[in-house]
FIVEXZA-231371 format. One line per 4 residues: number of its first residue (from 1); their letters; for each residue x, y, z of C-alpha. Coordinates in steps of 0.05 Angstrom, whole numbers. Example, Ala and Ser with C-alpha at 12.3 -4.5 7.8 and 13.67 -1.06 7.14 Angstrom:
1) AS) 246:-90:156 | 273:-21:143 .
//
This chain:
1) XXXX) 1601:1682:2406 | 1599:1752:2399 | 1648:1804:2365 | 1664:1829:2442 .
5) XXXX) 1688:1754:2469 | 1719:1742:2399 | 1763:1790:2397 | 1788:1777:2471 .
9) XXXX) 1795:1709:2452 | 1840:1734:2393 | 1872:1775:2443 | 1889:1727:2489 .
13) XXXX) 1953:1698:2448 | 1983:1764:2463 | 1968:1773:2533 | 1996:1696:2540 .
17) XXXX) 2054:1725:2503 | 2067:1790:2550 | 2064:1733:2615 | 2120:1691:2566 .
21) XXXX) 2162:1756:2557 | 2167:1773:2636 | 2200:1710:2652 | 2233:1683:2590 .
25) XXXX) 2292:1731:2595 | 2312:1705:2673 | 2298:1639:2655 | 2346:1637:2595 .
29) XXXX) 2402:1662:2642 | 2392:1618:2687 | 2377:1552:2654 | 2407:1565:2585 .
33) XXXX) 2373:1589:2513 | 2363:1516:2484 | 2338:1485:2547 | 2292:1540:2545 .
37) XXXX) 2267:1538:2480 | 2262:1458:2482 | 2222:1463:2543 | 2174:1516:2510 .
41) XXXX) 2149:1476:2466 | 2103:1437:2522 | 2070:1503:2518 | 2059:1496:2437 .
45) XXXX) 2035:1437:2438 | 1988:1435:2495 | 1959:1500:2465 | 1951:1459:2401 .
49) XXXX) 1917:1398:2426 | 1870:1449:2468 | 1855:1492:2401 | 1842:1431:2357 .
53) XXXX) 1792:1400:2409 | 1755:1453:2431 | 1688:1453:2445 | 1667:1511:2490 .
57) XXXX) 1693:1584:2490 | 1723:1578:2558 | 1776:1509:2528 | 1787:1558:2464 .
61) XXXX) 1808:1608:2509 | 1860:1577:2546 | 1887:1550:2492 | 1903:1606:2450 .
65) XXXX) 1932:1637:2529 | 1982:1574:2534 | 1998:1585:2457 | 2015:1654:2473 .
69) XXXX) 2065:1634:2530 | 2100:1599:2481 | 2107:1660:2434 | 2123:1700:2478 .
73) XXXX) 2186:1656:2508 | 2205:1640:2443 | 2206:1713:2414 | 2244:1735:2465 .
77) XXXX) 2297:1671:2469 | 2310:1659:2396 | 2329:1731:2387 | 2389:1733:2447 .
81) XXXX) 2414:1664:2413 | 2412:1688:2347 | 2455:1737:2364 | 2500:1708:2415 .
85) XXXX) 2519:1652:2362 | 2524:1695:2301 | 2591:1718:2281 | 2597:1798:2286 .
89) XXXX) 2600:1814:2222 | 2531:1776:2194 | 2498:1789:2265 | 2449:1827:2230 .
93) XXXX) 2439:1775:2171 | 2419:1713:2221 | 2376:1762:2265 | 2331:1781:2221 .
97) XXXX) 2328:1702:2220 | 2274:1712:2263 | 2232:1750:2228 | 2237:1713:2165 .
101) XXXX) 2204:1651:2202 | 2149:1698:2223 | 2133:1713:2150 | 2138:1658:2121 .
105) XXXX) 2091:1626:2180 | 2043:1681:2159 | 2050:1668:2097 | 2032:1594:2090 .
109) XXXX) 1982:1606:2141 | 1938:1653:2098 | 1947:1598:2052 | 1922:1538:2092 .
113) XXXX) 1865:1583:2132 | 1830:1587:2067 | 1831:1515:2056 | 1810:1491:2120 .
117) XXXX) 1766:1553:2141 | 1703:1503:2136 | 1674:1463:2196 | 1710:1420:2214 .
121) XXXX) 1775:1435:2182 | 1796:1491:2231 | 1811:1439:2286 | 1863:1414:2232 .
125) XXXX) 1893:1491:2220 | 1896:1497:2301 | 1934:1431:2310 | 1995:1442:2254 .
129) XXXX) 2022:1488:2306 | 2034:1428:2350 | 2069:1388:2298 | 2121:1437:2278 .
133) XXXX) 2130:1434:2355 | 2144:1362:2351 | 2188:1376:2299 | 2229:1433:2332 .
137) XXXX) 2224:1384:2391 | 2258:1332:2356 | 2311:1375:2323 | 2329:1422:2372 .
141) XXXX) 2372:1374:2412 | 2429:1372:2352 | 2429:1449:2357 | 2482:1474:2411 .
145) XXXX) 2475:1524:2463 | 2500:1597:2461 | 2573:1597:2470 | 2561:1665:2500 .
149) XXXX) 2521:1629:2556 | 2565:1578:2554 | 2626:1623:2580 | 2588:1657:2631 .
153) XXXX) 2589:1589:2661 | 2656:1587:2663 | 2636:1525:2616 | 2699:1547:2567 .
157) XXXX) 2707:1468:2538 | 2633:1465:2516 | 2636:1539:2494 | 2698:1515:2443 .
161) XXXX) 2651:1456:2421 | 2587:1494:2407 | 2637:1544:2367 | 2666:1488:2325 .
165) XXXX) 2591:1467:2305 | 2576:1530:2288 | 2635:1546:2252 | 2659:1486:2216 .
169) XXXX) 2733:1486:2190 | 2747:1553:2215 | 2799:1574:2273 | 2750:1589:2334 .
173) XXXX) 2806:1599:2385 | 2802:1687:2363 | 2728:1688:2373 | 2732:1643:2442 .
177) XXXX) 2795:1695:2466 | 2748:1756:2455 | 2691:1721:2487 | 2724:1694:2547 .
181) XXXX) 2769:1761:2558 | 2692:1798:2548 | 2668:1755:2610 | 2728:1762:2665 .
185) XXXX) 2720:1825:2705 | 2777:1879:2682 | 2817:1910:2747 | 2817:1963:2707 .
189) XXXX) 2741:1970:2702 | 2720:2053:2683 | 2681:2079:2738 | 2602:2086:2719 .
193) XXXX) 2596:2122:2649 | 2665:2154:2655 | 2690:2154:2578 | 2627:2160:2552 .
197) XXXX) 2615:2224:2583 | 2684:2260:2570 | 2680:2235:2504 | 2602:2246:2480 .
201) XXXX) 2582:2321:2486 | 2515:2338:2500 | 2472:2346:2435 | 2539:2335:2387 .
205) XXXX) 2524:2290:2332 | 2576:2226:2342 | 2604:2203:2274 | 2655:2144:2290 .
209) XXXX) 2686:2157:2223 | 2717:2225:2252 | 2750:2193:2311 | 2825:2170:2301 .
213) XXXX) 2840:2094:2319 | 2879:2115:2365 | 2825:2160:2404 | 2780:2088:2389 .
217) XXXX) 2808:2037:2409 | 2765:1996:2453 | 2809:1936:2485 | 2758:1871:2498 .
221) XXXX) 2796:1862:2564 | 2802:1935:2581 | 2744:1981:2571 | 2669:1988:2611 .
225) XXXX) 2636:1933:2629 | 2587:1926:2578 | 2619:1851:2552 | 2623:1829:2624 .
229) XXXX) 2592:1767:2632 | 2574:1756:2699 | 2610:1678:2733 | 2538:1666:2757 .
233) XXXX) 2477:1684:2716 | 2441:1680:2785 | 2479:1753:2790 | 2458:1785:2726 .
237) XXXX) 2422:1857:2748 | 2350:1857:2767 | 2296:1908:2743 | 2300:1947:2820 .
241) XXXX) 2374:1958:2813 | 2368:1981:2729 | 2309:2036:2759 | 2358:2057:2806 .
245) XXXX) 2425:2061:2763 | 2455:2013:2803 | 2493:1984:2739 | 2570:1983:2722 .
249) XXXX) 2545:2029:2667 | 2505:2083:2637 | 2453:2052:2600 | 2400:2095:2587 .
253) XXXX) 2412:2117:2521 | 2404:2049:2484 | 2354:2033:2544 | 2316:2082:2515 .
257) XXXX) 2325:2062:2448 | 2305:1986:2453 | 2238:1999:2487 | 2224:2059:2434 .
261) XXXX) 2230:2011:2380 | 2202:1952:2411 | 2141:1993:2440 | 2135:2037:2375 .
265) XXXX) 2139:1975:2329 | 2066:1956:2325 | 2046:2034:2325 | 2064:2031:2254 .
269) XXXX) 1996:1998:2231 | 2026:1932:2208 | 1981:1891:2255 | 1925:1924:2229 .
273) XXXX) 1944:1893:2155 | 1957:1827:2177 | 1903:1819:2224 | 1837:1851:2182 .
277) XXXX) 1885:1862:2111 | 1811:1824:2083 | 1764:1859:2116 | 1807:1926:2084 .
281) XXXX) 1812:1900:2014 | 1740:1871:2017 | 1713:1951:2031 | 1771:1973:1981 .
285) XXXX) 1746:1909:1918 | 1678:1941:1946 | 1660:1854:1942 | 1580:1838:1957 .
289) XXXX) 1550:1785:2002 | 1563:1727:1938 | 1629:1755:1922 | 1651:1752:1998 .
293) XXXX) 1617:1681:2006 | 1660:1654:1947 | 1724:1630:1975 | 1791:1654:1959 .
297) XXXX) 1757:1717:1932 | 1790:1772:1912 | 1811:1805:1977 | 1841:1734:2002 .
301) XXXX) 1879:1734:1937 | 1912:1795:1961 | 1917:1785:2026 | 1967:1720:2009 .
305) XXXX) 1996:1768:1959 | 2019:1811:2024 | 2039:1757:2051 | 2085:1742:2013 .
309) XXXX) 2107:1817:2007 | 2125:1806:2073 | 2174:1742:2061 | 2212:1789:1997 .
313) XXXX) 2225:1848:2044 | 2256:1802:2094 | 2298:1765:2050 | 2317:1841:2018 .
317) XXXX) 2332:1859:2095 | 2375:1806:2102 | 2413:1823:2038 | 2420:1897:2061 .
321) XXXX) 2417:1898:2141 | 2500:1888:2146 | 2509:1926:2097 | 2473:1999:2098 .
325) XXXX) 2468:1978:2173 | 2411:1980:2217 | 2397:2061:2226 | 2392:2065:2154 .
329) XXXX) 2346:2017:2138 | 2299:2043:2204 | 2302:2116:2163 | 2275:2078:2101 .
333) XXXX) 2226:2038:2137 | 2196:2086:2180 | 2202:2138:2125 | 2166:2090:2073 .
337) XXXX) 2114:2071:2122 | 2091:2151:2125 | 2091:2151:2057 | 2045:2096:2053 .
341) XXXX) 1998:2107:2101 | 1979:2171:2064 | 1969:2140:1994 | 1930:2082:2026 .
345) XXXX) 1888:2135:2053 | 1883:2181:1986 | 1870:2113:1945 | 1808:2098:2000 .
349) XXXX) 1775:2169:2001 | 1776:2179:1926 | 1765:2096:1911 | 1826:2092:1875 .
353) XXXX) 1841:2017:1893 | 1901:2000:1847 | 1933:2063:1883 | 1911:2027:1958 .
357) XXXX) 1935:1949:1944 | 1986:1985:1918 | 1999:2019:1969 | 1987:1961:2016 .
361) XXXX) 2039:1922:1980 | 2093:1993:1988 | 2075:1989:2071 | 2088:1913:2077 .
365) XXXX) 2160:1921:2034 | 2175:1984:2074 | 2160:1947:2146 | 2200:1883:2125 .
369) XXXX) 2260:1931:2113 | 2271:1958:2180 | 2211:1960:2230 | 2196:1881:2223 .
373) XXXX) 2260:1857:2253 | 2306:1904:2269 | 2270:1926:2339 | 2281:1850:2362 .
377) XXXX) 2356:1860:2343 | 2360:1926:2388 | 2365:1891:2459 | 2422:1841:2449 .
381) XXXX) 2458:1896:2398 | 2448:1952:2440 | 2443:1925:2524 | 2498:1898:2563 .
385) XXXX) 2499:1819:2578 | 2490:1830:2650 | 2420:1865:2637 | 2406:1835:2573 .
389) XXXX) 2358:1777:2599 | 2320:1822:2652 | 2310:1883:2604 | 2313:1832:2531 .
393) XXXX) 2239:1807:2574 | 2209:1874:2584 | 2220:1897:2526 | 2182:1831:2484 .
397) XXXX) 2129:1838:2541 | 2133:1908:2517 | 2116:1894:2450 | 2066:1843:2457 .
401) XXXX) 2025:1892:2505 | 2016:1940:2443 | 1999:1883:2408 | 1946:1862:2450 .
405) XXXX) 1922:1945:2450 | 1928:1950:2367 | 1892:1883:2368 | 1826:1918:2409 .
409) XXXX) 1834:1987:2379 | 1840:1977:2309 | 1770:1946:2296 | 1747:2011:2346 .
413) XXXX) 1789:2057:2295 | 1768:2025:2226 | 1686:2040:2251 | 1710:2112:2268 .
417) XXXX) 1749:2127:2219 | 1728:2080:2158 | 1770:2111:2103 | 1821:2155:2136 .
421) XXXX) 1839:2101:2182 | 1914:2093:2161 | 1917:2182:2179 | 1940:2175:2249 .
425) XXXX) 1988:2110:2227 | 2021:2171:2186 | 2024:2214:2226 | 2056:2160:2279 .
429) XXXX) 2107:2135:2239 | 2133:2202:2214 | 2140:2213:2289 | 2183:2159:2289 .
433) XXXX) 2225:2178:2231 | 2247:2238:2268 | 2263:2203:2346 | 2316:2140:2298 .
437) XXXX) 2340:2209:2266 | 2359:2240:2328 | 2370:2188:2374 | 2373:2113:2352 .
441) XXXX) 2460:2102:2344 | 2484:2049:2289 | 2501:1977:2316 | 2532:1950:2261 .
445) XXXX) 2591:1913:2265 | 2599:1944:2338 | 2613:1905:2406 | 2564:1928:2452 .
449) XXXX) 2622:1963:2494 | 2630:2009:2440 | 2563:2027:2433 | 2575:2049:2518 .
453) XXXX) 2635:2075:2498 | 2600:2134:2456 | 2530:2120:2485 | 2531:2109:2551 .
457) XXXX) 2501:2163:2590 | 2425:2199:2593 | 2386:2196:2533 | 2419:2244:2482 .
461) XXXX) 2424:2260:2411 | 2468:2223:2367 | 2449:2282:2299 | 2441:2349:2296 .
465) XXXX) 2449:2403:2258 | 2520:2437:2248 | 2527:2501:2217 | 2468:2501:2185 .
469) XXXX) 2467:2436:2149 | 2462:2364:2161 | 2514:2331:2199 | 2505:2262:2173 .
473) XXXX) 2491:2194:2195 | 2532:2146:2252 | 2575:2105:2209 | 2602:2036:2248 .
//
């Protein structure tokens, strides 16, 4: 085939993804995360058993589609029920869960692609995906579903079991108080965006460490209705009635924030090194027709080598997320990733390529930190559980559209402009240093009323300057 239909062949596991995205969220409110996820996996497989016995373009097509469905769905489920069953305080430690699996998925399959690159090994390569499917098919059952769910049931006894699993010899009954008080609607419910307003100024930097507990305190049972679980998820909010305003609360602000990082995340050039990393480090080695022939060469070498980059910046995210929090670690990310950008570009134009794998090796820890998985931590963190399904889906659909966009430009952008192709990544991701500076709040260790409490009205900035210097950073 040519390079036209191949690449919208590659492309077609994304735009299977963005159809996944736009119905996963509704679907998981409606007939629960697990039951979701278990039946996704019909999509996994059948993908698989289309991939590995392929024998025209149109069979190899479908395939990667229906294996794209399945990403999609399960990108957008597993984050909501990492989050709804992690405890508060490590809700950032068993997100970024998530993205751990996705590295360490790359990771092995750099490793197995160049063992089983040869005809006809590459049927084997496409079918593994269908037995970790069977696998996660088989296991998945034990697993139980989100208590959060669970509770907007009104399910409370099977909430209280799936607690005890998850917690095992601890006292739940706290945790189930909070989540059950979180779900039943308060009589004394603030009118749309009421506190937020009178207490967020216009432009003012908010620092929660300045406010008094007493100015703070957020009752579960008393405060908006950003906890509220709805009694039927048949009546969480639809996409019309967000567009509208027609919500309990102000929700812009963070609405704005989870689609800027979600959208923004594969504008920082990352796809670009996982997808053609060899193809890079092949023009970088400077490798001839024998040398390229000769498999692993060099380049391949490497390109596991960022691979496994990937899997130490995770784990380092992990170690780090709950405790700098997650605005922190988005400054060093996105900040890193400018910085890297440039120096793969200086190491390219003068052929410097210790400074570009380098370099390479400096974007993929810098993108682990932060832009890797904190954007997929930003809709359950940040979005009330009423919307959180609806707007959790448009936001992965979100992301997988710019994946399918990177996926056809980059290719465009590496002919145009062969060794300044990482200049506009720079300049992109600098961008985004500055919008997380000004405008993304810190989640950590915060109940998503809180975040409404301070955030919930138009889009607005959360620093500034203040006579003349730096204000600081939120603090949780």
């Amino acid at each position: 085939m040519n390079s036209t239909i191949w690449g919208l062949v590659v492309g077609l596991v994304a735009l299977g993804a963005l159809s996944g995205s736009l119905f996963a969220g509704h679907a998981a409110d409606r007939f629960g995360r697990k039951s979701v996820l278990l039946v996704n996996n019909v999509f996994f497989i059948t993908g698989a058993l289309l991939l590995g016995t392929a024998t025209t373009v149109a069979q190899l097509a479908v395939g990667r589609f229906i294996s794209g469905i399945g990403c999609g769905v399960s990108s957008t489920v597993v984050a909501m029920y990492n989050s709804e069953c992690a405890p508060l305080k490590v809700r950032g430690f068993l997100g970024v869960v998530l993205q751990l699996s996705v590295e360490v998925g790359i990771f092995f399959s750099q490793i197995i692609a160049t063992l089983l690159v040869d005809i006809p090994n590459w049927r084997i390569l496409f079918g593994l995906s269908g037995v970790i499917s069977l696998v996660q098919l088989a296991l998945l059952p034990f697993m139980p579903e989100s208590p959060k769910f669970l509770i907007n049931q009104g399910n409370t006894t099977a909430a209280t079991k799936a607690l005890q699993f998850l917690r095992p010899g601890h006292d739940v009954s706290e945790e189930l108080q909070a989540m059950v008080a979180s779900s039943i609607s308060s009589s004394h419910t603030i009118p749309n965006g009421t506190v937020a307003n009178s207490f967020v100024q216009e432009g003012e930097f908010v620092d929660e460490t300045e406010v008094s507990d007493k100015e703070k305190v957020i009752e579960i049972s008393e405060t908006t209705n950003a906890d509220l679980a709805p009694s039927n998820p048949a009546s969480s909010i639809g996409i019309v009635d967000i567009i509208k305003g027609n919500t309990p609360d102000v929700i812009w602000h963070p609405l704005f924030c989870t689609m800027f990082l979600m959208g923004f995340q594969q504008w920082t050039g990352a796809k670009g090194i996982v997808f053609y990393s060899t193809e890079i480090l092949i023009k970088v080695f400077r490798l001839n027709h024998s040398q390229i022939q000769h498999t692993p060469n060099r380049a391949q070498w490497v390109t596991i080598g960022l691979a496994g980059m990937g899997i130490v910046a995770v784990f380092a995210s992990m170690n780090l997320i709950d405790r700098l929090g997650r605005r922190q670690l988005l400054l060093i990310s996105t900040g890193g990733l400018t910085l890297s950008c440039i120096l793969v570009v200086i190491g390219s134009t003068f052929n410097l390529s210790v400074l570009s794998v380098i370099s390479m090796f400096g974007f993929k820890l810098t993108y682990g930190l932060g832009m890797a998985p904190i954007p997929w931590l930003a809709a359950s963190e940040m979005l009330p559980y009423y919307a959180l399904g609806t707007l959790n889906g448009i936001a992965s659909a979100l992301n997988w559209s710019m994946i399918f966009t990177i996926g056809l430009l980059f290719p465009l952008l590496a002919k145009a402009l062969d060794n300044f192709l990482f200049l506009p990544f720079a300049v992109l991701n600098l961008a985004a240093f500055i919008v997380v500076l000004l405008f993304v709040p810190e989640t950590k260790s915060r109940l998503i009323s809180d975040i409404l409490f301070c955030h919930g009205k138009r889009v607005h900035r959360v620093f500034s300057l203040r006579k003349g210097h730096l204000s600081g950073t939120e603090a949780a």
